[in-house]
MARTOR-452173 format. One line per 10 residues: their letters; for each residue x, y, z of N, C-alpha, C. Coordinates in Angstrom, 2 decimals, m for minus. Example, Ala and Ser with C-alpha at 12.3 -4.5 7.8 and 13.67 -1.06 7.14 Angstrom:
AS	13.19:m5.69:7.80:12.30:m4.50:7.80:13.20:m3.30:7.80  12.85:m2.25:7.08:13.67:m1.06:7.14:12.90:0.03:7.87
END
This chain:
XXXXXXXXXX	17.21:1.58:m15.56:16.57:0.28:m15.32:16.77:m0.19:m13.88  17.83:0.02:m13.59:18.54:m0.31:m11.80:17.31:0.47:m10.80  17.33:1.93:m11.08:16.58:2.64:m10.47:15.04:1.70:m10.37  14.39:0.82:m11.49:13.12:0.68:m11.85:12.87:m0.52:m10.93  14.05:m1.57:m10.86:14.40:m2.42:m10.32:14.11:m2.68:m8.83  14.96:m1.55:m8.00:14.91:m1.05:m6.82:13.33:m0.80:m6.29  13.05:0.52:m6.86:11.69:0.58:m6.34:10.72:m0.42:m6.53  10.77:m1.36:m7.13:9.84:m2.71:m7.26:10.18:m3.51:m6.52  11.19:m3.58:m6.33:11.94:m4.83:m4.91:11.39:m3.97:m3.96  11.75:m2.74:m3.65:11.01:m2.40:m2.30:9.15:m2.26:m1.97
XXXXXXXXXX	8.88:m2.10:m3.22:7.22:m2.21:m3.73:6.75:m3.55:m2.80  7.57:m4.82:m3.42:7.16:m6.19:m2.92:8.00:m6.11:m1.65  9.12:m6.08:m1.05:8.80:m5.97:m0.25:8.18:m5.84:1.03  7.58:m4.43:0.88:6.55:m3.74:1.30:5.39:m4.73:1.42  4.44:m5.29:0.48:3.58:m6.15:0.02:3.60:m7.42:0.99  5.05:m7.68:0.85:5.36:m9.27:1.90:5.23:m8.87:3.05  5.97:m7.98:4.06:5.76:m7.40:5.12:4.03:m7.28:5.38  3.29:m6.97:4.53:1.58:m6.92:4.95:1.30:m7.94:4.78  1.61:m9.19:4.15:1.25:m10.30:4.36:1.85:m11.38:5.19  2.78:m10.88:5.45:3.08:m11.44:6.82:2.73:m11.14:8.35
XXXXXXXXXX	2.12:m9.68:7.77:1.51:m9.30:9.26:m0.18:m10.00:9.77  m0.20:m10.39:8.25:m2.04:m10.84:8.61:m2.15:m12.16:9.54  m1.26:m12.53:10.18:m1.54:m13.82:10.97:m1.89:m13.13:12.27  m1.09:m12.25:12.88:m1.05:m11.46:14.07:m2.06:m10.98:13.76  m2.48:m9.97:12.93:m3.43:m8.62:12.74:m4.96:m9.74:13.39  m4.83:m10.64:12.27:m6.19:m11.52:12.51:m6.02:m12.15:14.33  m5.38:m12.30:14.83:m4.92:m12.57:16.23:m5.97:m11.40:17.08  m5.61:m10.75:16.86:m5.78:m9.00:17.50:m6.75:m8.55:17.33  m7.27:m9.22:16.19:m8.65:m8.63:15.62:m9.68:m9.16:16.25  m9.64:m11.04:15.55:m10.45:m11.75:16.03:m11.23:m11.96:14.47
XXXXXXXXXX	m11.60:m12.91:13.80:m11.70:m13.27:12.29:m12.93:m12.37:12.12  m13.49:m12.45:12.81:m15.01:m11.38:12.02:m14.74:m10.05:11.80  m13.85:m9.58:12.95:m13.50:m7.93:12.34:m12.34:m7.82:11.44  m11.44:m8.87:11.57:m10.27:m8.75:10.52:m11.08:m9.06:8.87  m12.12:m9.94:8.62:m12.42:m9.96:7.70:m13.51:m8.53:6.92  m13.78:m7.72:7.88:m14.50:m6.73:7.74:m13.24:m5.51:7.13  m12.72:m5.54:8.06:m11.65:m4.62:7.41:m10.22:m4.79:6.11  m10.25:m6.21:6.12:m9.87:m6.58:4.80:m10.24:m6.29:3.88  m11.86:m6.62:3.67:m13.04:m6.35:2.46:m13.18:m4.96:2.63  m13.16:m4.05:3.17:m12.86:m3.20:3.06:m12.09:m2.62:2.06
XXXXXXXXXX	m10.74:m2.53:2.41:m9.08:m2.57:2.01:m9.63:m3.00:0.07  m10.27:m3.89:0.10:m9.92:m4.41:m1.31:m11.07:m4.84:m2.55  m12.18:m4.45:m1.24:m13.20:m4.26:m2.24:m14.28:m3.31:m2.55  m13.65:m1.81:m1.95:m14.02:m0.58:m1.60:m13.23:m0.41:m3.05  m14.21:0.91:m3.65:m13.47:2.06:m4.40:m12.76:2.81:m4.06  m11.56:3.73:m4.47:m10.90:4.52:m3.57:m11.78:5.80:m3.41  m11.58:6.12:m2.11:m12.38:7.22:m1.96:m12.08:8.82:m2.60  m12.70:9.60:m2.90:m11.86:10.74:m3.76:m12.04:11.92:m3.01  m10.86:12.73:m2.89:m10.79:13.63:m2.22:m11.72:14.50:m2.62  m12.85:15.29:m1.70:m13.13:16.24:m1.68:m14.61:15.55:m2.01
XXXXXXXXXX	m14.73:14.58:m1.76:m16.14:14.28:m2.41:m16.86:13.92:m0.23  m18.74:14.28:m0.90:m19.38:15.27:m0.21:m19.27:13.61:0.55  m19.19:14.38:2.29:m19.23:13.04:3.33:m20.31:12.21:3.69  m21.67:12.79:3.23:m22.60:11.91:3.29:m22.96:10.82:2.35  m21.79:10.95:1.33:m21.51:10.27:0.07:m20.61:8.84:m0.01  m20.25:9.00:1.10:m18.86:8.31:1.94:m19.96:7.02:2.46  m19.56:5.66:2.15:m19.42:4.40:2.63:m18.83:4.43:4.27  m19.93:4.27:5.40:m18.93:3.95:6.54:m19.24:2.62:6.69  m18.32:1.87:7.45:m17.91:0.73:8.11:m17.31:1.37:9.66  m17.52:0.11:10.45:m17.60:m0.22:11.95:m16.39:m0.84:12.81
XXXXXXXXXX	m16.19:m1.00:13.13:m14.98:m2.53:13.50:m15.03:m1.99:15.21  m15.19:m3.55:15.86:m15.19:m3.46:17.26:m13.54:m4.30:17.90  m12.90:m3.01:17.91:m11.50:m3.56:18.23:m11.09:m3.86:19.47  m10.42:m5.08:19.67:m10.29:m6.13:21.54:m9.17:m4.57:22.09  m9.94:m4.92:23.31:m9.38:m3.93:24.43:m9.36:m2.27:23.98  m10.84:m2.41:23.21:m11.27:m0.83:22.90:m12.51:m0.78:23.24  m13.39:m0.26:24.16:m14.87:0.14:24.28:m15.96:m0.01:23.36  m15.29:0.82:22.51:m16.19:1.86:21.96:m16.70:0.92:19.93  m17.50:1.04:19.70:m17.09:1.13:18.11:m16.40:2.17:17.21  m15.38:1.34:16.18:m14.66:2.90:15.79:m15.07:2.39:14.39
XXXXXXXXXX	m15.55:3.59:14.12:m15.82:4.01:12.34:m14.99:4.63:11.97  m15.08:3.89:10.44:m14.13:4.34:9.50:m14.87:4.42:7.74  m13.94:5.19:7.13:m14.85:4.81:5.32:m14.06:4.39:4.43  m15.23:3.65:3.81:m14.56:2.19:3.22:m14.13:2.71:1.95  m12.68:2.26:1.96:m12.03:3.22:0.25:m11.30:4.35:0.82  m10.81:4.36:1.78:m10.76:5.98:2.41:m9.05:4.48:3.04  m8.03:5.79:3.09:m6.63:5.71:3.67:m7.33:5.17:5.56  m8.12:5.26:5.97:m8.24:4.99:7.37:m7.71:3.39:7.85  m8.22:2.48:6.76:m8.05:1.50:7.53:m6.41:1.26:7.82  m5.56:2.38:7.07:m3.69:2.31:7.22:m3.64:2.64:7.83
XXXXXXXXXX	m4.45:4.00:8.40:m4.18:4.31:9.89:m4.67:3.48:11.24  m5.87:2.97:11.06:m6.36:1.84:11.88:m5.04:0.66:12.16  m4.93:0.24:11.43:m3.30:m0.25:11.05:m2.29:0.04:11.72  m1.89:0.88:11.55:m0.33:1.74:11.82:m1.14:1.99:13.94  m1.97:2.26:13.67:m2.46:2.95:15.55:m2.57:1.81:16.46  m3.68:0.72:16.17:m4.15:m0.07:16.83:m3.67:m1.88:16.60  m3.14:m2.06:15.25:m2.29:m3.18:15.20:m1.03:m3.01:15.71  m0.08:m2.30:14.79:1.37:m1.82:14.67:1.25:m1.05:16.04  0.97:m0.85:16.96:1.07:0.20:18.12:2.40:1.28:17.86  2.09:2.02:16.81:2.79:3.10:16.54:3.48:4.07:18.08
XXXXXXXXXX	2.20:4.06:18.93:2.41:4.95:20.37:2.77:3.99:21.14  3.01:2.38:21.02:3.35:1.65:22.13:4.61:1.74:23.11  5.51:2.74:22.97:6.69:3.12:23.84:6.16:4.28:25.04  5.16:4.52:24.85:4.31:5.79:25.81:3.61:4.77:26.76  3.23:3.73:26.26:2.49:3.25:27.85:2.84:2.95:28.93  3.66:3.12:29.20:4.55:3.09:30.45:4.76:4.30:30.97  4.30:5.55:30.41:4.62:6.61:31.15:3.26:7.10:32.19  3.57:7.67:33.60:2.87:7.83:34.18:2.17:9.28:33.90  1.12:9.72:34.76:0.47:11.36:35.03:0.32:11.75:33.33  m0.49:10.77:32.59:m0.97:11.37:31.16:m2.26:11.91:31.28
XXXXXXXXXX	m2.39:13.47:32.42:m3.18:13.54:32.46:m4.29:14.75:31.70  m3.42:15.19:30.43:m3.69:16.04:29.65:m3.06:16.35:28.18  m3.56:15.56:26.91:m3.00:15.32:26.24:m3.44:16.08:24.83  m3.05:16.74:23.84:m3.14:17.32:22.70:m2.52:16.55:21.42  m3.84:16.27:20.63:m3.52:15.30:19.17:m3.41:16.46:18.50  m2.45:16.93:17.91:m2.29:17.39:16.32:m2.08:16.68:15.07  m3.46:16.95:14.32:m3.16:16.24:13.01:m3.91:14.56:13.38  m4.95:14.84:13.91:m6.34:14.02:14.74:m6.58:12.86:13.82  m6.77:13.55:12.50:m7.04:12.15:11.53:m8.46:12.09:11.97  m9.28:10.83:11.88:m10.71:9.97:12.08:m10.40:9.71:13.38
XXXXXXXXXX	m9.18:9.79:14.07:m9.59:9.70:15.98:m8.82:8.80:16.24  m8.06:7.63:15.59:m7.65:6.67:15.87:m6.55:7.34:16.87  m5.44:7.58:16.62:m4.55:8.14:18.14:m5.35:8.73:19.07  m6.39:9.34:18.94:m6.80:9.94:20.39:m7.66:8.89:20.39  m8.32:8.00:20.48:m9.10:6.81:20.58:m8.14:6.15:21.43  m6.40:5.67:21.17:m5.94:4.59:21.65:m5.53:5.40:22.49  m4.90:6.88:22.48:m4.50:7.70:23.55:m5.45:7.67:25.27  m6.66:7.80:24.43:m8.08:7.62:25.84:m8.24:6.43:26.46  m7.94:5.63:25.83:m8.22:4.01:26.17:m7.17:3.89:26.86  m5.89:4.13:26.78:m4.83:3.52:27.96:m4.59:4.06:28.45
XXXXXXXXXX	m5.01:5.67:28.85:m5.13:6.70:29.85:m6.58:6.97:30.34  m7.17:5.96:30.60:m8.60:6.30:31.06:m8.59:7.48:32.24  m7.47:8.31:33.25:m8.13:9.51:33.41:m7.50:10.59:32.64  m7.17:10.45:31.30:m6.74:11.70:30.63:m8.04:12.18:30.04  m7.58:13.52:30.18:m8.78:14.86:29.20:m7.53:14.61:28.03  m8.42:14.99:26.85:m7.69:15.09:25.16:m8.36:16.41:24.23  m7.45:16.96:23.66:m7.96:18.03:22.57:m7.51:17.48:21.42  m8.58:16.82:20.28:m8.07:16.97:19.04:m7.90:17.87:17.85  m6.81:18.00:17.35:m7.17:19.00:16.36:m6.93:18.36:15.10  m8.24:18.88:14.42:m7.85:18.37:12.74:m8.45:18.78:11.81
XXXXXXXXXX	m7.72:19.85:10.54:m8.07:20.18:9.57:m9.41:20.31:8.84  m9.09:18.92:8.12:m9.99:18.53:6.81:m11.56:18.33:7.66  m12.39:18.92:6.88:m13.86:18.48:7.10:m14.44:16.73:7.03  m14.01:16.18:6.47:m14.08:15.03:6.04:m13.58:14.20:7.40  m12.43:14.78:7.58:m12.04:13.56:8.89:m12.54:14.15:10.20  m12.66:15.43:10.10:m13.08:15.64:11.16:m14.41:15.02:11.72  m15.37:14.85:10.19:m16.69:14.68:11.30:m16.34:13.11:11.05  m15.57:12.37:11.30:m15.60:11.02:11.97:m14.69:11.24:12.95  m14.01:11.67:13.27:m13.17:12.17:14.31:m14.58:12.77:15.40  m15.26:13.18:15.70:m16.16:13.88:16.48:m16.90:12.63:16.95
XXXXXXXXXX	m17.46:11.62:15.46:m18.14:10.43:15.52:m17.37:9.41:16.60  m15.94:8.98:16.37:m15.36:8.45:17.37:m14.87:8.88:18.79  m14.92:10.12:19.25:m14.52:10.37:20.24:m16.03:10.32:21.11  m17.57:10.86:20.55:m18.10:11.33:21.23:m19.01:10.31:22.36  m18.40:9.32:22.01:m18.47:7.60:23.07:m17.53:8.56:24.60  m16.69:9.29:23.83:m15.83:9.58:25.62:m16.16:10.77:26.10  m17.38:11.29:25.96:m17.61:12.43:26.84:m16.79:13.41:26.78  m16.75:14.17:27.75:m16.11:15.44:28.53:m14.80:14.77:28.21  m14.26:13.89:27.97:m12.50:13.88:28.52:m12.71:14.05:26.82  m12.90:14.19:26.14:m12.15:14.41:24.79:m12.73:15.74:24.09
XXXXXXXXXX	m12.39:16.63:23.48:m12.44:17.91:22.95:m11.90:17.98:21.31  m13.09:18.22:20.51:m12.33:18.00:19.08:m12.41:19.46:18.75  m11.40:20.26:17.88:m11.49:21.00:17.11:m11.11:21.08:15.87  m12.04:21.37:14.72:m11.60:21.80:13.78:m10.41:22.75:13.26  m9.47:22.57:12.78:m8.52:23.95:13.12:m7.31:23.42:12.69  m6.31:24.21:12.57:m4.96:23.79:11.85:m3.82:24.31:12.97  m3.14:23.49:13.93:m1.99:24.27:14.38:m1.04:24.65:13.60  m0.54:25.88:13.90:0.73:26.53:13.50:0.91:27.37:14.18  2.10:28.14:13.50:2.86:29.02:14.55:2.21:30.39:15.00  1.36:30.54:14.44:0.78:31.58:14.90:m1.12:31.65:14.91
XXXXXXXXXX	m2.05:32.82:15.27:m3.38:32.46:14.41:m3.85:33.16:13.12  m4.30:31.93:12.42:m4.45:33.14:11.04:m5.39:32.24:10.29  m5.50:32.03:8.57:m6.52:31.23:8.23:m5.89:30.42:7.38  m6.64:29.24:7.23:m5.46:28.81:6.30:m6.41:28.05:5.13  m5.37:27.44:3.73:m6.09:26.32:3.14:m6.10:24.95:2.98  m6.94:23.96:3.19:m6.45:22.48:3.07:m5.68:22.18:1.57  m4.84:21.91:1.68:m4.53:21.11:0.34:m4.46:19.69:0.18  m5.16:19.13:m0.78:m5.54:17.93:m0.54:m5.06:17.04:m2.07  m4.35:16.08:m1.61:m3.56:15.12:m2.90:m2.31:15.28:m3.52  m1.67:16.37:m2.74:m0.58:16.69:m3.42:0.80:16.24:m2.68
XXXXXXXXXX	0.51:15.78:m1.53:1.40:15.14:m0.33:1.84:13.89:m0.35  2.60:13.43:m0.51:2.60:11.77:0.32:2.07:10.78:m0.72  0.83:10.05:m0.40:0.46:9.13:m1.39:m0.95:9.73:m1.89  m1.28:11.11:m1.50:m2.18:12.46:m2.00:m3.63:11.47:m1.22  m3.70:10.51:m0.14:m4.92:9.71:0.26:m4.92:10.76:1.70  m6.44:10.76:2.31:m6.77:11.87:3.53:m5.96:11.26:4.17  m5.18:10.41:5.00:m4.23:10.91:6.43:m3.10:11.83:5.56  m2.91:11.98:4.40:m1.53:12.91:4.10:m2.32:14.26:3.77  m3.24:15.06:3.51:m3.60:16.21:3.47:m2.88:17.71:4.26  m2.06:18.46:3.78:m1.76:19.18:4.07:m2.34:20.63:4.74
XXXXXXXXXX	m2.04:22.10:5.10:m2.40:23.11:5.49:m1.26:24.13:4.39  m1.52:25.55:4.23:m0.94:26.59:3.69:m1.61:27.62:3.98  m1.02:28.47:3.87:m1.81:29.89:3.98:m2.28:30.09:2.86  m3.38:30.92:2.82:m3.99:31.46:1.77:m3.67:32.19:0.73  m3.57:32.23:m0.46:m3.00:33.57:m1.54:m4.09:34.60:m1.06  m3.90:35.43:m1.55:m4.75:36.91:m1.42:m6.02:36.84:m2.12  m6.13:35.97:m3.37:m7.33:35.48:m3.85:m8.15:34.43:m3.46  m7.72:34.06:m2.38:m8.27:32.32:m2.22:m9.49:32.56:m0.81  m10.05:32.21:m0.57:m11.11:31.80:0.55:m10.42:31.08:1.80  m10.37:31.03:2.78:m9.91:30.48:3.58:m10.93:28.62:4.21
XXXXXXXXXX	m10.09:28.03:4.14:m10.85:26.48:4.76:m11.16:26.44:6.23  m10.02:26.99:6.76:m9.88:26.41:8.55:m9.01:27.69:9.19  m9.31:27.73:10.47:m8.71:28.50:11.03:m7.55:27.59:11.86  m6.08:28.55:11.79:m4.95:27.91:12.36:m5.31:28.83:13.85  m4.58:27.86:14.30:m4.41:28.69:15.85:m2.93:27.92:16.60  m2.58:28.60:17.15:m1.01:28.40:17.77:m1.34:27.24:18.45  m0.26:26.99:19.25:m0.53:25.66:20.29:m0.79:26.58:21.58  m0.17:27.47:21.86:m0.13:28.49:22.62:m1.50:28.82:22.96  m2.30:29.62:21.82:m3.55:29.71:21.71:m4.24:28.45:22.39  m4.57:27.34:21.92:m5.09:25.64:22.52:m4.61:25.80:23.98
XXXXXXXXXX	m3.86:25.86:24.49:m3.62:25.95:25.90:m4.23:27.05:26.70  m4.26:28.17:26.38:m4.93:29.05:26.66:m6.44:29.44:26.77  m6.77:28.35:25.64:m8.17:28.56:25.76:m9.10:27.39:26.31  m8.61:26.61:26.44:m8.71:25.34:28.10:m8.46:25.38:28.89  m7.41:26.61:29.35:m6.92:26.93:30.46:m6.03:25.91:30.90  m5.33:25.15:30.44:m4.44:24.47:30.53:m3.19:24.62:30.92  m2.26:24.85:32.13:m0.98:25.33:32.32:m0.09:24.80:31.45  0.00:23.29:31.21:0.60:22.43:30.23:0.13:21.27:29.74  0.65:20.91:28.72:0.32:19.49:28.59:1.71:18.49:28.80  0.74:17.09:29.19:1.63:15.82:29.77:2.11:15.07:28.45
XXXXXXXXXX	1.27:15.23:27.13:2.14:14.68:25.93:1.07:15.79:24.95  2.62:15.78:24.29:1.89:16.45:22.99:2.05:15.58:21.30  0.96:15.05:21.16:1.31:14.44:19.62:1.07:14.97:18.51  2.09:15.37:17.62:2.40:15.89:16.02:2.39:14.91:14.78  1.39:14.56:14.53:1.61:14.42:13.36:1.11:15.21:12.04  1.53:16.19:11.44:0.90:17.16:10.57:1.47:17.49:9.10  2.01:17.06:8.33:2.50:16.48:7.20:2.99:17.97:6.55  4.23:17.89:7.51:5.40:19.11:7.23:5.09:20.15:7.72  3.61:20.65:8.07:3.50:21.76:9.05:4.72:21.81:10.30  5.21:20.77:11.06:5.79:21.27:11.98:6.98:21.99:11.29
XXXXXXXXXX	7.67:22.49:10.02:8.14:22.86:9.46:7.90:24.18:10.27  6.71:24.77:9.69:6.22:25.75:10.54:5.91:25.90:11.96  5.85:25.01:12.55:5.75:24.66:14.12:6.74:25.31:15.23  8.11:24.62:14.40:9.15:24.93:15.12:10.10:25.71:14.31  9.66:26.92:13.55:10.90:27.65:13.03:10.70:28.96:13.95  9.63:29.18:14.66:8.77:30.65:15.63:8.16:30.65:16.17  8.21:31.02:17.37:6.75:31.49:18.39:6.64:30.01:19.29  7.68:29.14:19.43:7.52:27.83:19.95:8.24:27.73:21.56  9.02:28.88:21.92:9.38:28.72:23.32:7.81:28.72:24.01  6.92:29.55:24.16:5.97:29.78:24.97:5.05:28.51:25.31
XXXXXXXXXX	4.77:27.57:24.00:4.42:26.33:24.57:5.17:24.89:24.38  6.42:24.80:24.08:7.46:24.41:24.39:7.82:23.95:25.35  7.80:25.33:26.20:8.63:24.84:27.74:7.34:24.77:28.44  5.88:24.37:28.16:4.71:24.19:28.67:4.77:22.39:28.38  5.91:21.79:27.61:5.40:20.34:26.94:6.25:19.35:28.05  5.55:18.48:28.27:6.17:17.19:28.89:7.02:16.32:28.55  6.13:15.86:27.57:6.33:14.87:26.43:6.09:14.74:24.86  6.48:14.15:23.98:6.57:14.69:22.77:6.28:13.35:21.96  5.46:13.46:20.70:5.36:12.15:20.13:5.37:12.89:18.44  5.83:13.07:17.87:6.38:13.70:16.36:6.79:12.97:15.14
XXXXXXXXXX	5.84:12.71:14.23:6.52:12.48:12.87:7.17:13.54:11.83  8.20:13.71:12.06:9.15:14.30:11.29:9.41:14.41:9.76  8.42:15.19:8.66:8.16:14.23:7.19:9.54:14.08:6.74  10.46:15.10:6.45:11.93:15.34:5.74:12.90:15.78:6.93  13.87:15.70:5.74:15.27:15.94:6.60:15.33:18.11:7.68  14.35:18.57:6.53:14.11:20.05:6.56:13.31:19.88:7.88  12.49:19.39:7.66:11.37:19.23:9.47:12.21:18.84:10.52  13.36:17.89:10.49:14.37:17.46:11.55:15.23:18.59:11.71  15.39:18.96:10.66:16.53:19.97:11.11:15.93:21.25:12.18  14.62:22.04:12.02:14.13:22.92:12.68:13.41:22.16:13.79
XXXXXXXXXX	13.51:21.37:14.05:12.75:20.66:14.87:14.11:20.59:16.14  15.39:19.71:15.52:16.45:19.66:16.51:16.70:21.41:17.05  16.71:22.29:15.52:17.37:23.07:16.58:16.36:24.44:17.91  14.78:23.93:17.64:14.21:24.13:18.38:14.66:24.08:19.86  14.93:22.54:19.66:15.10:21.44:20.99:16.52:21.35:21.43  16.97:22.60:20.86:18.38:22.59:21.61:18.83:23.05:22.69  17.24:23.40:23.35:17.82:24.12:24.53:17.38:23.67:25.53  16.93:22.44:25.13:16.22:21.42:26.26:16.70:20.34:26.31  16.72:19.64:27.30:16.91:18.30:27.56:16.12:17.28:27.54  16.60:16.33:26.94:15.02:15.04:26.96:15.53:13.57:26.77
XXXXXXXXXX	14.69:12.61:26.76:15.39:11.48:26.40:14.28:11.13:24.92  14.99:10.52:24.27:14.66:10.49:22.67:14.72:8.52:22.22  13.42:8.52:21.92:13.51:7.14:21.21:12.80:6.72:19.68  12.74:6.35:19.29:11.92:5.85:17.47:11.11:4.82:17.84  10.02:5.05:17.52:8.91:4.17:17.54:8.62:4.03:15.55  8.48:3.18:14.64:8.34:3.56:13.59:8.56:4.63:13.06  7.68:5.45:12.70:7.91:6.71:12.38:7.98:7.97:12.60  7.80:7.37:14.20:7.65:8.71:15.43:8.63:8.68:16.33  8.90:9.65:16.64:10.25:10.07:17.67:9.70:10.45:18.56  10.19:10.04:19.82:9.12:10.08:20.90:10.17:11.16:22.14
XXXXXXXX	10.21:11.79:22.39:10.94:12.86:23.83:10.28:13.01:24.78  11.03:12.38:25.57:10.26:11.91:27.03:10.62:12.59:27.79  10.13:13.62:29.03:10.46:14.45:30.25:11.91:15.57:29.58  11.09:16.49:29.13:11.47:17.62:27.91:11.53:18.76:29.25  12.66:19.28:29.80:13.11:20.11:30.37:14.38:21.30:29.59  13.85:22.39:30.33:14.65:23.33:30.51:16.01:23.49:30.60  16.89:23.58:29.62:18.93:23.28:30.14:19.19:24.54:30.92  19.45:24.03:31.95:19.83:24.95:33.12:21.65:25.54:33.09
END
């Protein structure tokens, strides 16, 4: 009963915390788009995985000190990420860093990080990468306002190249920003092609990148257990959600042979000027 207790106190919790954020959010927004994306939130069906994208409800929202219009679908996990990116400034400990002039999203989502990534680095080039079919083609939809500086690919990083499958609902709260990657059984069809980070650099011709952002829901599991010195000591900067204690652990001892300075932004750990231990 204690146990039942707990998770319902933290349930509401949780609940109060979003309703205490709606005074600000509506601040930021401005009442016509905060009320768009509310009604959204609560009077959308949930959207169901795997169902066909032209099937998909989009909605619009013109967010202060963003260009562009960013779409999103209504019933669909986006507007948490809209949320978590552009209210909550999840990346807000990075704007202060200078020469962001080449940046790689892993785990792209509908665009929102490389959207806010482009906007406060107006001369950065960006490569997104992201999985699922579904987010991708709004991910393509939101970037393609920025031209040449942004690059989307379909595709799954990991540690090596090979093919892989989406798995979808079995992660997290099983809604599209938590969609996973696996390799294929011997019977299965392949979804997406993985390709290294190594690979992505190589094929932009890129010597390095100035930040690299991870968010990929336990893949870096696989990220950093092999094959990660080569674009590693190519990384600047680092912006990483870490799902479990198992992802931290191969992750630290990746990074043990480098030096960096390390801070928490919500749920991202951020390593700033990632050098070589001499």
């Amino acid at each position: 009963m204690n146990s039942h207790l707990q998770v319902l106190g933290k349930m509401l919790t949780a609940a109060a915390r979003r309703f205490l954020d709606i005074p600000s959010e509506i601040r930021k927004l401005g009442a016509g788009t905060a009320v768009r994306m509310y009604s959204s939130w609560l009077l959308h069906p949930p959207y169901v995985a795997g169902e066909s994208s032209s099937a998909i409800p989009l909605g619009t929202l013109k967010l202060k000190g963003y260009p562009y219009p960013f779409f999103f679908r209504h019933g669909a996990s986006d507007v948490r990420v809209i949320r978590q990116i552009f209210l909550k400034e999840e990346y807000r400990e990075l704007r202060g860093e200078k020469n962001m002039g080449r940046i790689i999203d892993c785990g792209a989502n509908i665009g929102c990080s490389a959207v806010y990534f482009l906007s406060k680095y107006p001369d950065a080039e960006l490569i997104a990468v992201e999985p699922d079919e579904g987010n991708f083609l709004l991910l393509q939809k939101n970037l393609e306002p920025f031209g040449g500086r942004a690059r989307a690919l379909r595709a799954a990083v990991w540690s090596r190249d090979q093919r892989l499958r989406v798995d979808r609902g079995h992660f997290g709260d099983g809604k599209e920003w938590s969609y996973q990657v696996r390799v294929c059984r011997d019977d299965e069809q392949a979804d997406v092609t993985a390709l290294g980070l190594e690979t992505i650099l190589n094929k932009f011709n890129w010597e390095g990148v100035d930040l690299l952002k991870i968010d990929v829901e336990r893949a870096e599991l696989e990220l950093f257990t092999s094959d990660y010195t080569p674009w590693l000591s190519r990384t600047r900067n680092m912006a990483i959600e870490l799902h479990d204690p198992d992802c931290e652990q191969v992750f630290l001892r990746a990074m043990a042979g480098y030096d960096y300075e390390v801070q928490q932004s919500g749920e991202t750990t951020i390593c700033r000027n990632i050098r070589a231990r001499t």
